[in-house]
N, CA, C and O atoms as a Tinker XYZ file with bonds, in Angstrom:
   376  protein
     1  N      6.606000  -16.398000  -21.569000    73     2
     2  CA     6.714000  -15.867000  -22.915000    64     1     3
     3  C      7.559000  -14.591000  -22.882000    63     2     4     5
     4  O      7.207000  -13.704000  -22.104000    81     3
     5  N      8.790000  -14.387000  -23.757000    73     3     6
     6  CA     9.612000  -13.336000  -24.121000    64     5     7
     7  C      8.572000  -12.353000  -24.734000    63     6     8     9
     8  O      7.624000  -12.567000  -25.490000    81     7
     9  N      9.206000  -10.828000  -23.984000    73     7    10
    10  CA     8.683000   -9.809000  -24.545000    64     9    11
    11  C      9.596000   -9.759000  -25.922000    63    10    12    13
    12  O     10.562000  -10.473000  -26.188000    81    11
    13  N      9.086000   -8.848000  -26.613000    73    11    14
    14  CA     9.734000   -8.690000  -28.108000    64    13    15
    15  C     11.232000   -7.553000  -27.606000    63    14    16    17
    16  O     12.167000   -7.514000  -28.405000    81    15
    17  N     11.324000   -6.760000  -26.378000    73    15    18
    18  CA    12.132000   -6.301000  -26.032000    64    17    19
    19  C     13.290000   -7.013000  -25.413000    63    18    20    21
    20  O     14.402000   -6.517000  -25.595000    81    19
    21  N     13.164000   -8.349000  -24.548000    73    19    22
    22  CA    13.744000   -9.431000  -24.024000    64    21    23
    23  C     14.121000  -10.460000  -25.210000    63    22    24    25
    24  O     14.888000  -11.411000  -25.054000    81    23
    25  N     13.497000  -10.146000  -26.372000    73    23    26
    26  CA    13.980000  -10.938000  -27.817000    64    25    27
    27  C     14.935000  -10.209000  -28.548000    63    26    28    29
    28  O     15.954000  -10.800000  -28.904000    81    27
    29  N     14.727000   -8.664000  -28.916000    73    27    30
    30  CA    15.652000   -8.015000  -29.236000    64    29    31
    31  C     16.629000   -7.910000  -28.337000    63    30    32    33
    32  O     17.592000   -7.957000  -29.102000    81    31
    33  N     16.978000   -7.827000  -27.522000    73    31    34
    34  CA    18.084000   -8.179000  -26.065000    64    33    35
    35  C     18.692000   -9.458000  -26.386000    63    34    36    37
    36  O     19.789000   -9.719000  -26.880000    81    35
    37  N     17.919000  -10.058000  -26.068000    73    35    38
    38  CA    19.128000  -11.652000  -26.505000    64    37    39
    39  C     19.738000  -11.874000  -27.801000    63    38    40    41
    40  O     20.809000  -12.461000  -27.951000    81    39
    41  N     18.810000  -11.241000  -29.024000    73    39    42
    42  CA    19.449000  -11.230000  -30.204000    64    41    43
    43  C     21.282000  -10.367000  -30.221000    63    42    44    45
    44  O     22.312000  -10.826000  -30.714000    81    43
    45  N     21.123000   -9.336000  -29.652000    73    43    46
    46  CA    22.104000   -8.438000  -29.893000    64    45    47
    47  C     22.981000   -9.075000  -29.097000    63    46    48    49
    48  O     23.958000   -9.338000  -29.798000    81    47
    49  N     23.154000   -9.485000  -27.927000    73    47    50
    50  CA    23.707000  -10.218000  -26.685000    64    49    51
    51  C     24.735000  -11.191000  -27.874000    63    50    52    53
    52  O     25.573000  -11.980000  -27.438000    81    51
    53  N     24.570000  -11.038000  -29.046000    73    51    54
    54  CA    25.397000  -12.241000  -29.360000    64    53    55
    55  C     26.273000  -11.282000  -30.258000    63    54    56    57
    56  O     26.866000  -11.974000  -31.085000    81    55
    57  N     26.488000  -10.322000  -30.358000    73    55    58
    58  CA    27.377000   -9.580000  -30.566000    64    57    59
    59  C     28.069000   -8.985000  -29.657000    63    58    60    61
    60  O     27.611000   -8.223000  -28.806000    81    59
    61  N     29.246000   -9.315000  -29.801000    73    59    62
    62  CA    30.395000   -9.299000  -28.480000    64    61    63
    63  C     30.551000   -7.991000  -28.707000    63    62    64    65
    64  O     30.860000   -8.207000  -27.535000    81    63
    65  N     30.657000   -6.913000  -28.969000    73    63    66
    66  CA    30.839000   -5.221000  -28.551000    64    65    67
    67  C     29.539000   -5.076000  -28.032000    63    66    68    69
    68  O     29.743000   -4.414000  -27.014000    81    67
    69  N     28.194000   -5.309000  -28.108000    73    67    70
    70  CA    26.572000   -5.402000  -27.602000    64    69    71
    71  C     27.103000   -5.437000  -26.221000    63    70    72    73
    72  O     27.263000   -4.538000  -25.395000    81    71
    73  N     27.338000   -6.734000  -26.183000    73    71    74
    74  CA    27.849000   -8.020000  -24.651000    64    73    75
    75  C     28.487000   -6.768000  -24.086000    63    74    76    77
    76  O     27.770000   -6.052000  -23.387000    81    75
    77  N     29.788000   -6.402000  -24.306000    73    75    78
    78  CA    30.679000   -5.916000  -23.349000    64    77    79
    79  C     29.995000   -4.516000  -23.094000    63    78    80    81
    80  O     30.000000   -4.409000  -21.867000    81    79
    81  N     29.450000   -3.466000  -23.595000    73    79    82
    82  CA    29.129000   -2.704000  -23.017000    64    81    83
    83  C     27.393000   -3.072000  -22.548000    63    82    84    85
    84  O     26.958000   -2.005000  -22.115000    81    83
    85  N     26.722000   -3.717000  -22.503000    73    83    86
    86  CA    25.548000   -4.059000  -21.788000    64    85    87
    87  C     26.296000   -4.262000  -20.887000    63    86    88    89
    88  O     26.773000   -3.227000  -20.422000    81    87
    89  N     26.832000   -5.797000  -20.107000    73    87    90
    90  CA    27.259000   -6.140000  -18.885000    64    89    91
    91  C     27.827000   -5.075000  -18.522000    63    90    92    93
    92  O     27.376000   -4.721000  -17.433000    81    91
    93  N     28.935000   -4.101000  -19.083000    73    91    94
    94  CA    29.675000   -3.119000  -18.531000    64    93    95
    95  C     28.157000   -2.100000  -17.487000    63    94    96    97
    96  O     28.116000   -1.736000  -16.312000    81    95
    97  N     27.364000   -1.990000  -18.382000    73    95    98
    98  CA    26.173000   -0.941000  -17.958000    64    97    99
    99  C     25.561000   -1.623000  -16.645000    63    98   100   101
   100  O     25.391000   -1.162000  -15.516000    81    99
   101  N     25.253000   -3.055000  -17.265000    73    99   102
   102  CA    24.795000   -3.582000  -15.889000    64   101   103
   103  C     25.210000   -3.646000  -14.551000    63   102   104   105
   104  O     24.540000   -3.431000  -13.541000    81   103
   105  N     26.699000   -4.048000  -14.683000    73   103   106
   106  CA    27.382000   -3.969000  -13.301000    64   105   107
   107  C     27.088000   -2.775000  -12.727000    63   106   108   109
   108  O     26.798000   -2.660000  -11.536000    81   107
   109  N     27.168000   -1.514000  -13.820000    73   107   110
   110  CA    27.197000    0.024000  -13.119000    64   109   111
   111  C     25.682000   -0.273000  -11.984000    63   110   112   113
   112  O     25.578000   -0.359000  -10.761000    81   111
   113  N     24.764000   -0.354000  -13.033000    73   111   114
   114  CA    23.535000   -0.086000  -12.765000    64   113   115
   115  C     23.065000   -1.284000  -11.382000    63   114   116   117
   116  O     21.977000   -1.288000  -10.805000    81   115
   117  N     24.011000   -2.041000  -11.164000    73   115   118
   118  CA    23.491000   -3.015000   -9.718000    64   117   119
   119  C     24.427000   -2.185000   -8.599000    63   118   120   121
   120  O     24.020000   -1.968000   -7.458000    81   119
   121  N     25.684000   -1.772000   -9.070000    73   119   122
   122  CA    26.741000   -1.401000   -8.375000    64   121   123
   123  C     25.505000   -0.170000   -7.601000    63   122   124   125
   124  O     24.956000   -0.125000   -6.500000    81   123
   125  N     25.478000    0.396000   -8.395000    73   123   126
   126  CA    23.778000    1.892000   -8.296000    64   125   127
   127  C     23.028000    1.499000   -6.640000    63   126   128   129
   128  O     23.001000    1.755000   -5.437000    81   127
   129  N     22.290000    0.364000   -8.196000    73   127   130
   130  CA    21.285000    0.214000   -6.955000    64   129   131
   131  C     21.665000   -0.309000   -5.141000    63   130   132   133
   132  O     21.050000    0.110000   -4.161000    81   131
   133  N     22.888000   -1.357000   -5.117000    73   131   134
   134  CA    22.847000   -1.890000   -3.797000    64   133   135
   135  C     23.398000   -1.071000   -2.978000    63   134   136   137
   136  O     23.156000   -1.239000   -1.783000    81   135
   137  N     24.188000   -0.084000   -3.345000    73   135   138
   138  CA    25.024000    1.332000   -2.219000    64   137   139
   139  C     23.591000    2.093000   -2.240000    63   138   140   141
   140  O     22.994000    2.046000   -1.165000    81   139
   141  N     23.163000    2.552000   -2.939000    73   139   142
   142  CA    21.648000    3.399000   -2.221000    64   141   143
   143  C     20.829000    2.665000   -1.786000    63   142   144   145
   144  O     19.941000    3.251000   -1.167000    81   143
   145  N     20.682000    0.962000   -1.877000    73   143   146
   146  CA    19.705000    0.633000   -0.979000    64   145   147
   147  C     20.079000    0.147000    0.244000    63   146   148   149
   148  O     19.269000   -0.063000    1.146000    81   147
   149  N     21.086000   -0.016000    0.316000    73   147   150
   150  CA    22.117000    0.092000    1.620000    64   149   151
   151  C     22.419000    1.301000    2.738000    63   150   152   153
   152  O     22.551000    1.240000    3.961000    81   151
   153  N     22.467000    2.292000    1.913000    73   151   154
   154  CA    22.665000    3.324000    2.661000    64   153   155
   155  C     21.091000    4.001000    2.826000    63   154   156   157
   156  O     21.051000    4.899000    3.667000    81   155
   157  N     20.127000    3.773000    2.318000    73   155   158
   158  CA    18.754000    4.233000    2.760000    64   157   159
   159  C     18.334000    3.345000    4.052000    63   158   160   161
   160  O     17.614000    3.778000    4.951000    81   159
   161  N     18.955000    1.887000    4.009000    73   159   162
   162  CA    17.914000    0.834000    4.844000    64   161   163
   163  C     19.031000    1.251000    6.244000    63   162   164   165
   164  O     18.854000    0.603000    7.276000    81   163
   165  N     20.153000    2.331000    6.231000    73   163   166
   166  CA    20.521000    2.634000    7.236000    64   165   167
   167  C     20.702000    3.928000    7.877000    63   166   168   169
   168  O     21.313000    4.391000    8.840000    81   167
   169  N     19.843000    4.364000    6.859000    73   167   170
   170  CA    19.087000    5.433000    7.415000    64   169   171
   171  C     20.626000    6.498000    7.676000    63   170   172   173
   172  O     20.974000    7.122000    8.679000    81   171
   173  N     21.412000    6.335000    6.067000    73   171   174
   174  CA    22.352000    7.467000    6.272000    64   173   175
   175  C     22.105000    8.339000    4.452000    63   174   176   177
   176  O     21.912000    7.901000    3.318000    81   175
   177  N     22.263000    9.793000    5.094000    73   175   178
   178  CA    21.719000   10.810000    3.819000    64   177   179
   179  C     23.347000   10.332000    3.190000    63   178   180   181
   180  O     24.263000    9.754000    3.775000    81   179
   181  N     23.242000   10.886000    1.642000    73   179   182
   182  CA    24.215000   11.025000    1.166000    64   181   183
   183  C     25.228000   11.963000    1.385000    63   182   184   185
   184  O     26.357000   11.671000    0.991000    81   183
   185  N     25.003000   13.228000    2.041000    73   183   186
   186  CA    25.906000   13.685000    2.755000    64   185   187
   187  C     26.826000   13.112000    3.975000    63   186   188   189
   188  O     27.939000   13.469000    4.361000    81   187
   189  N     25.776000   11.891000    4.530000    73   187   190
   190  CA    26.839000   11.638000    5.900000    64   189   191
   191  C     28.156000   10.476000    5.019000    63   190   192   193
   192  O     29.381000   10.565000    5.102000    81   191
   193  N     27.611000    9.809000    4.498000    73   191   194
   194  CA    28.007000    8.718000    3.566000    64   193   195
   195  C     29.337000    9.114000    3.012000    63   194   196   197
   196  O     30.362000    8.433000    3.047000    81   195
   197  N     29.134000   10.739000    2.308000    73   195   198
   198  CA    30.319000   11.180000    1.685000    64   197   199
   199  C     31.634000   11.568000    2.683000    63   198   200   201
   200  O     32.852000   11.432000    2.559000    81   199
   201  N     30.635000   12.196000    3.876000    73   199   202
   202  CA    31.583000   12.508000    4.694000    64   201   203
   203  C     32.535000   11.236000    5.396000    63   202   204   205
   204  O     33.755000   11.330000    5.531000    81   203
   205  N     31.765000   10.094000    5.792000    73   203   206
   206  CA    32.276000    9.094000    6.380000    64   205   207
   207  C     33.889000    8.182000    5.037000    63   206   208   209
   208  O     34.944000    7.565000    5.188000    81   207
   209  N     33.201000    8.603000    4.121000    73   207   210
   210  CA    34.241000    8.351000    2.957000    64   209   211
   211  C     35.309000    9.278000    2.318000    63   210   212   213
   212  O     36.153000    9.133000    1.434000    81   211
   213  N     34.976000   10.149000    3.020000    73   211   214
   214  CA    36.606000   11.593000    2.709000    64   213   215
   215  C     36.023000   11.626000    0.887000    63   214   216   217
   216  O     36.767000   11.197000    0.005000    81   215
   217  N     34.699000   12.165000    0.588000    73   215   218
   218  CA    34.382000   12.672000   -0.682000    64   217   219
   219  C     33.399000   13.333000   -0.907000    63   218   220   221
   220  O     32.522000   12.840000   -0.197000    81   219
   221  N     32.905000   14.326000   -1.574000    73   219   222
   222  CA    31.996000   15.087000   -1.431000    64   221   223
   223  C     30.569000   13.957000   -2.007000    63   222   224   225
   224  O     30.739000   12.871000   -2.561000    81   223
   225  N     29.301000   14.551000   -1.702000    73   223   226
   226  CA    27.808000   14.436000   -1.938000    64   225   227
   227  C     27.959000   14.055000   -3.647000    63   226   228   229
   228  O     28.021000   12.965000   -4.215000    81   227
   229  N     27.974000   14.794000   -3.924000    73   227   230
   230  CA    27.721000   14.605000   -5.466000    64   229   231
   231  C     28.474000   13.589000   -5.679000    63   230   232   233
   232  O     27.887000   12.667000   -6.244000    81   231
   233  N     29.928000   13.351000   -5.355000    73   231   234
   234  CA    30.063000   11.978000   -5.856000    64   233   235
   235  C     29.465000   10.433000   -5.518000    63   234   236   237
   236  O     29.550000    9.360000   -6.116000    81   235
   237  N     28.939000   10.777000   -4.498000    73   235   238
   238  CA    28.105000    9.611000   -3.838000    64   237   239
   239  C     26.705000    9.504000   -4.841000    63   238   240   241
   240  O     26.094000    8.508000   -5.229000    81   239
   241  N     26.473000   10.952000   -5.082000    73   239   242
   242  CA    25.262000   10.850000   -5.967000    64   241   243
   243  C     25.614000   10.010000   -7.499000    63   242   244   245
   244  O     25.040000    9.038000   -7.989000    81   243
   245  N     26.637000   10.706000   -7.945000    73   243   246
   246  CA    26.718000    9.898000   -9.445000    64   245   247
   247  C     26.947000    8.612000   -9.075000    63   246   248   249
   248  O     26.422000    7.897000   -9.928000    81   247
   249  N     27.505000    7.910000   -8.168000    73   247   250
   250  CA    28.007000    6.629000   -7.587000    64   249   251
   251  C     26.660000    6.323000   -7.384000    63   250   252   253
   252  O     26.809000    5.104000   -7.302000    81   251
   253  N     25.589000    6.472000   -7.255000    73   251   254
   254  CA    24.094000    6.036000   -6.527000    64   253   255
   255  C     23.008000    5.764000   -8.160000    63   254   256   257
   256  O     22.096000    4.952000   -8.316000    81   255
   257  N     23.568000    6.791000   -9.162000    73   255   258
   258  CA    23.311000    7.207000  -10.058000    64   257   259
   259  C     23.272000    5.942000  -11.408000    63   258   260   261
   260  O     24.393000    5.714000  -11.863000    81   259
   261  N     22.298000    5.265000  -11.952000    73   259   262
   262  CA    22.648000    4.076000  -12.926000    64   261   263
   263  C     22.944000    4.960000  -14.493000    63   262   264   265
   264  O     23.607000    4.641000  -15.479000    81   263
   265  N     22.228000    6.025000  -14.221000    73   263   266
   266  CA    22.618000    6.992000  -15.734000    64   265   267
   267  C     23.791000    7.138000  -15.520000    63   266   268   269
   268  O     24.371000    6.995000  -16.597000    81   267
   269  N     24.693000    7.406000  -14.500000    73   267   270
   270  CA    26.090000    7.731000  -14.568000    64   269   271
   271  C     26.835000    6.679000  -15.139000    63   270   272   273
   272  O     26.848000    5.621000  -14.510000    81   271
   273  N     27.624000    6.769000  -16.481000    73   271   274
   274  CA    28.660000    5.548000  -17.015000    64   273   275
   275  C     29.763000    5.116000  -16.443000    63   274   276   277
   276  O     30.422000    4.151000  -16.829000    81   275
   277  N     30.065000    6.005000  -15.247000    73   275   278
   278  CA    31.341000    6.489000  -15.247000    64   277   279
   279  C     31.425000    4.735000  -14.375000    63   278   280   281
   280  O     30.386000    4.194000  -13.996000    81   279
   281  N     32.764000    4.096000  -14.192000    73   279   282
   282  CA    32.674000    2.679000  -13.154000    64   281   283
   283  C     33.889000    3.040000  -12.433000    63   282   284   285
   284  O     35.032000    3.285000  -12.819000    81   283
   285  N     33.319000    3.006000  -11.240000    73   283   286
   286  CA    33.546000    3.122000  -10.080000    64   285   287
   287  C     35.097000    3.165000   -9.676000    63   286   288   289
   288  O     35.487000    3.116000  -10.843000    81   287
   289  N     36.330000    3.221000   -8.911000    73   287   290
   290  CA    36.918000    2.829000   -8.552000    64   289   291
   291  C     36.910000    1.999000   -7.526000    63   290   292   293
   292  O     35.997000    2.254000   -6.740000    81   291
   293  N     37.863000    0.717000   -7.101000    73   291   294
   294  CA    38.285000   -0.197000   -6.594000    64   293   295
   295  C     38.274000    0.497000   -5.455000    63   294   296   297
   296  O     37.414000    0.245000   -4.611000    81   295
   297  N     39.138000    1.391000   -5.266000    73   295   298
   298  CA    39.297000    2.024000   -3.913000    64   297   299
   299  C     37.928000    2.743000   -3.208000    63   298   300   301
   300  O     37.471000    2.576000   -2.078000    81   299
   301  N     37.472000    3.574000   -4.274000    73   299   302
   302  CA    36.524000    4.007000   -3.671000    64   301   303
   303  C     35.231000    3.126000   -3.370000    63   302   304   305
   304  O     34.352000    3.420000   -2.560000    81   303
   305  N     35.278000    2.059000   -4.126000    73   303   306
   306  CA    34.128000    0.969000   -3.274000    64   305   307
   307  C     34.484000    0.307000   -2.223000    63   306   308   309
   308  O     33.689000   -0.275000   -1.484000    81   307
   309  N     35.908000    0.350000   -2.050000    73   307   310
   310  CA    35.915000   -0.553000   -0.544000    64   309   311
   311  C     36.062000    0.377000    0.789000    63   310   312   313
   312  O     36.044000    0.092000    1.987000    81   311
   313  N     36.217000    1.627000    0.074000    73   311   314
   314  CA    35.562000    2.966000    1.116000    64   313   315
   315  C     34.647000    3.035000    1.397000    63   314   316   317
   316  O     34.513000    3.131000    2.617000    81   315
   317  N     33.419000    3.043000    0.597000    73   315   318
   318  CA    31.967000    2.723000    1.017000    64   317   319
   319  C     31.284000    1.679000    1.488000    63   318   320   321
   320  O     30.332000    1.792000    2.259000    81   319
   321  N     31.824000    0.376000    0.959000    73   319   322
   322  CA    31.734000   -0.663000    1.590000    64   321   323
   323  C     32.143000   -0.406000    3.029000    63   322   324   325
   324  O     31.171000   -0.059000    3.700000    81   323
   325  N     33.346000   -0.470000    3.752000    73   323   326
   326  CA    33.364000   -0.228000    4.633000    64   325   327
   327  C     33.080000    0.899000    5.520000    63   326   328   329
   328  O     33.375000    0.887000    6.715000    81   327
   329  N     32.448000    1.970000    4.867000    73   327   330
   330  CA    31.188000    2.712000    5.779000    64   329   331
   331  C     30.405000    2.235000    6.116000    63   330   332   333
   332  O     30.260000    2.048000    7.324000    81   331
   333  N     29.369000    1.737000    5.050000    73   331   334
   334  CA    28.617000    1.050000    4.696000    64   333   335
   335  C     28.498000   -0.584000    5.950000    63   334   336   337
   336  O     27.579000   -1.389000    6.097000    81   335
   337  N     29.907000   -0.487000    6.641000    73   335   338
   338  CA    29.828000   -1.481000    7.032000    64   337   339
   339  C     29.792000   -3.212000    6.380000    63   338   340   341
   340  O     29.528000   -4.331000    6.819000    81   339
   341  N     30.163000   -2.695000    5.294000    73   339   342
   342  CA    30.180000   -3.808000    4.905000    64   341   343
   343  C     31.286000   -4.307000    4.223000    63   342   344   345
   344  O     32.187000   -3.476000    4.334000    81   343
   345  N     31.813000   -5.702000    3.274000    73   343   346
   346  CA    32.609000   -6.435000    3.100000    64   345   347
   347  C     32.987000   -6.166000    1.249000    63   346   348   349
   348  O     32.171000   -6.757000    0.541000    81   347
   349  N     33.771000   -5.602000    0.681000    73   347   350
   350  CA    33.866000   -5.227000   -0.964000    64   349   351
   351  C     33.833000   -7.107000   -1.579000    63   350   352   353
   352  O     34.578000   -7.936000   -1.057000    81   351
   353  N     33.111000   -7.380000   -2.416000    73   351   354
   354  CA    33.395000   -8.968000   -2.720000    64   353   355
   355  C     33.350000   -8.765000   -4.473000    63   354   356   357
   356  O     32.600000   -8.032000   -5.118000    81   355
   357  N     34.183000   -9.477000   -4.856000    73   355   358
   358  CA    34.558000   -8.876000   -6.625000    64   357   359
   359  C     33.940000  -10.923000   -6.745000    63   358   360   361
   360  O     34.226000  -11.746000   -5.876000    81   359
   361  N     33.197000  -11.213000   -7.889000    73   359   362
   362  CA    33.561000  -12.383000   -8.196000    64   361   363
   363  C     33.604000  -12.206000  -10.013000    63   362   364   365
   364  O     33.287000  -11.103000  -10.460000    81   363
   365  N     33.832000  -12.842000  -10.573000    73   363   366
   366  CA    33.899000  -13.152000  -11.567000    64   365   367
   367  C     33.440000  -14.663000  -12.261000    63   366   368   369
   368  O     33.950000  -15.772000  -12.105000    81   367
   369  N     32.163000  -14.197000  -13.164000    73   367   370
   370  CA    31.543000  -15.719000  -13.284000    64   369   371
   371  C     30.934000  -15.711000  -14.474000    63   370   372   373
   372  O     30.391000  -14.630000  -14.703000    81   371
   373  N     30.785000  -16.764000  -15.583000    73   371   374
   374  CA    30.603000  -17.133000  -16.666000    64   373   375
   375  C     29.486000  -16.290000  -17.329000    63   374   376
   376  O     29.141000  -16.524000  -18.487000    81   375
């Protein structure tokens, strides 16, 4: 059973300016979560993170940050990604 909040959500979802800045928010807000849960489960502070990426702390913080609107650069995620050790993967899907 839909909450009445998950009803008002899908209602608006059908207004395409709704759509584009929700998904816009969402991507931020996963982009958020998987670099800080990445960089916690490896046991690196946000200072080493910034350093390993040629950028200061705070930007790692707003980058970690789902209140932050700001979206990301290209470059600077495949900087962290590859601190991070890991692989930048863009898909695009319906």
């Amino acid at each position: 059973m839909k909450s009445d909040l998950d009803k008002h959500i899908e209602k608006q979802l059908r207004n395409k300016e709704f759509k584009l800045y929700f998904d816009k928010s969402d991507a931020k807000r996963k982009i958020a979560q998987e670099i800080a849960l990445i960089r916690k489960a490896q046991h690196i502070s946000q200072a080493q993170l910034a350093k390993e990426v040629s950028t200061s702390q705070q930007v790692i913080s707003r980058l970690e940050s789902p209140e932050d609107k700001r979206m990301p650069s290209m470059e600077l995620l495949d900087r962290v990604a590859r601190a991070l050790k890991r692989k930048l993967v863009i898909s695009l899907q319906p």
